[in-house]
C-alpha positions in Angstrom: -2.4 -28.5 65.1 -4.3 -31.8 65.0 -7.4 -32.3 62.7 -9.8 -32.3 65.7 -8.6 -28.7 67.0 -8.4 -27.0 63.3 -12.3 -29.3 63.2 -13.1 -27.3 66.7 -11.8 -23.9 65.6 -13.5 -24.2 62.0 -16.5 -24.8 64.4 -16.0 -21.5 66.1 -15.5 -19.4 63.5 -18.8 -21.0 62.2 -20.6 -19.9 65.0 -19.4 -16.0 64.8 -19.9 -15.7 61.5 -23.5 -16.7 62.4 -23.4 -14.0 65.4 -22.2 -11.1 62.9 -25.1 -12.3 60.2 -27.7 -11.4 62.5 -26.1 -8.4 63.4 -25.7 -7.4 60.1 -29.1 -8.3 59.7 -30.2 -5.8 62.5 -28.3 -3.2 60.9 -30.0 -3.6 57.4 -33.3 -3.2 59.1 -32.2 0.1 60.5 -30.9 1.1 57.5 -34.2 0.3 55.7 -35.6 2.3 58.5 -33.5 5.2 58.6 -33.8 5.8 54.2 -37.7 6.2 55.1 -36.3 9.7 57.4 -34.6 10.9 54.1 -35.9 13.3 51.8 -34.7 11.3 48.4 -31.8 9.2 46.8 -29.4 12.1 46.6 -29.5 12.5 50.5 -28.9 9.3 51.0 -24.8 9.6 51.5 -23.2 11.8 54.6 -19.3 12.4 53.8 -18.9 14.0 57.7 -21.2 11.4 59.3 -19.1 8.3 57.1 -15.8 9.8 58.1 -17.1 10.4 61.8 -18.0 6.3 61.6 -14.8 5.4 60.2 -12.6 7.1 62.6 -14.6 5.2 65.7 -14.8 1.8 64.0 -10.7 2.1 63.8 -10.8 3.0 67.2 -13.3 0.1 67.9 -10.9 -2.2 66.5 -8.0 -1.0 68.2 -9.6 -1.6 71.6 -10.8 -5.3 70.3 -7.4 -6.2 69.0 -9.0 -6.3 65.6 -6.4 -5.1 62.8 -7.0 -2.1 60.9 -6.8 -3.1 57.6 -9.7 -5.3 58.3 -11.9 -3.5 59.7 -11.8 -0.1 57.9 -12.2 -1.5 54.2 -15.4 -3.7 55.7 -17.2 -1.0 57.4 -16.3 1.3 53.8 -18.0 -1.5 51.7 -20.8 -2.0 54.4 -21.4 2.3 54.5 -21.4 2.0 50.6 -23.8 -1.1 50.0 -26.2 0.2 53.1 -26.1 3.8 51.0 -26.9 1.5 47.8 -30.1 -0.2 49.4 -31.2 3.1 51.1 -30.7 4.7 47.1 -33.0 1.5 45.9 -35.7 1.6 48.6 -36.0 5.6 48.2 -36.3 5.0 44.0 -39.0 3.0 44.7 -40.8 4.9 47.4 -42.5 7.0 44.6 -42.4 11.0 44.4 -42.3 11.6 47.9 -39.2 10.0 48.5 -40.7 8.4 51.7 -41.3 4.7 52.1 -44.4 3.1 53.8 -44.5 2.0 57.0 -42.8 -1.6 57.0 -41.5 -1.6 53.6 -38.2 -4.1 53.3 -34.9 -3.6 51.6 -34.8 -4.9 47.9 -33.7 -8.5 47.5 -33.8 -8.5 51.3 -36.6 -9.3 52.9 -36.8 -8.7 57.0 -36.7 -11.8 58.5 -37.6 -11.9 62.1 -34.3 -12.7 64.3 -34.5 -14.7 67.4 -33.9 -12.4 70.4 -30.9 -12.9 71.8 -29.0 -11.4 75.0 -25.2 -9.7 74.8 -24.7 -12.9 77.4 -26.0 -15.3 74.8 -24.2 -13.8 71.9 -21.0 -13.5 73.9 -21.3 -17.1 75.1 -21.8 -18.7 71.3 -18.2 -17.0 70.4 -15.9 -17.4 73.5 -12.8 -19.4 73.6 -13.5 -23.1 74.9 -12.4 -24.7 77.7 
């Protein structure tokens, strides 16, 4: 592999990990959403709805050619840390266990994304010519 192609796929890998921050991103904010629906910090975590998402995102990656191993232990750290900020935000939401309208995750403020389309997305992470 010459230095210019490992340069070009360094470049491309650059690029989706940009693409799976803003995801990410997207998710948080529904996370900080969803902790507001909750009743308090000790209904924060769903065994049967966690297994339910584990089980399709190893089916996910199957279909995607995306190993396994990789994709199970991510999604189990990103279910914990979203349980961890939903835990946080609902601590701090006072006695009602409900958050105001618009309040952010902690250490995480919401930072408006730029729209994007699947198209665009899909286009900043195909395979070049």
């Amino acid at each position: 592999m010459s230095a210019a192609e490992l340069a070009a796929r360094r470049a491309r890998i650059d690029r989706i990990d940009a693409v799976l921050v803003r995801l990410l991103a997207a998710r948080q904010r529904q996370v900080a959403v969803i902790a507001g629906l909750k009743t308090g910090p000790d209904k924060v975590r769903d065994p049967e709805r966690i297994a339910v998402i584990l089980v399709r995102i190893g089916a996910a990656a199957r279909r995607c050619g995306l190993d396994e191993t990789i994709a199970v232990p991510v999604w189990r750290e990103l279910l914990e840390r979203s349980a961890q900020i939903q835990e946080a935000l609902l601590r701090r939401s006072g006695p009602t266990g409900r958050l105001d309208e618009g309040q952010a995750a902690p250490a995480s403020p919401s930072i408006p994304s730029p729209r994007r389309s699947s198209m665009q997305v899909a286009s900043a992470v195909e395979e070049p010519s």
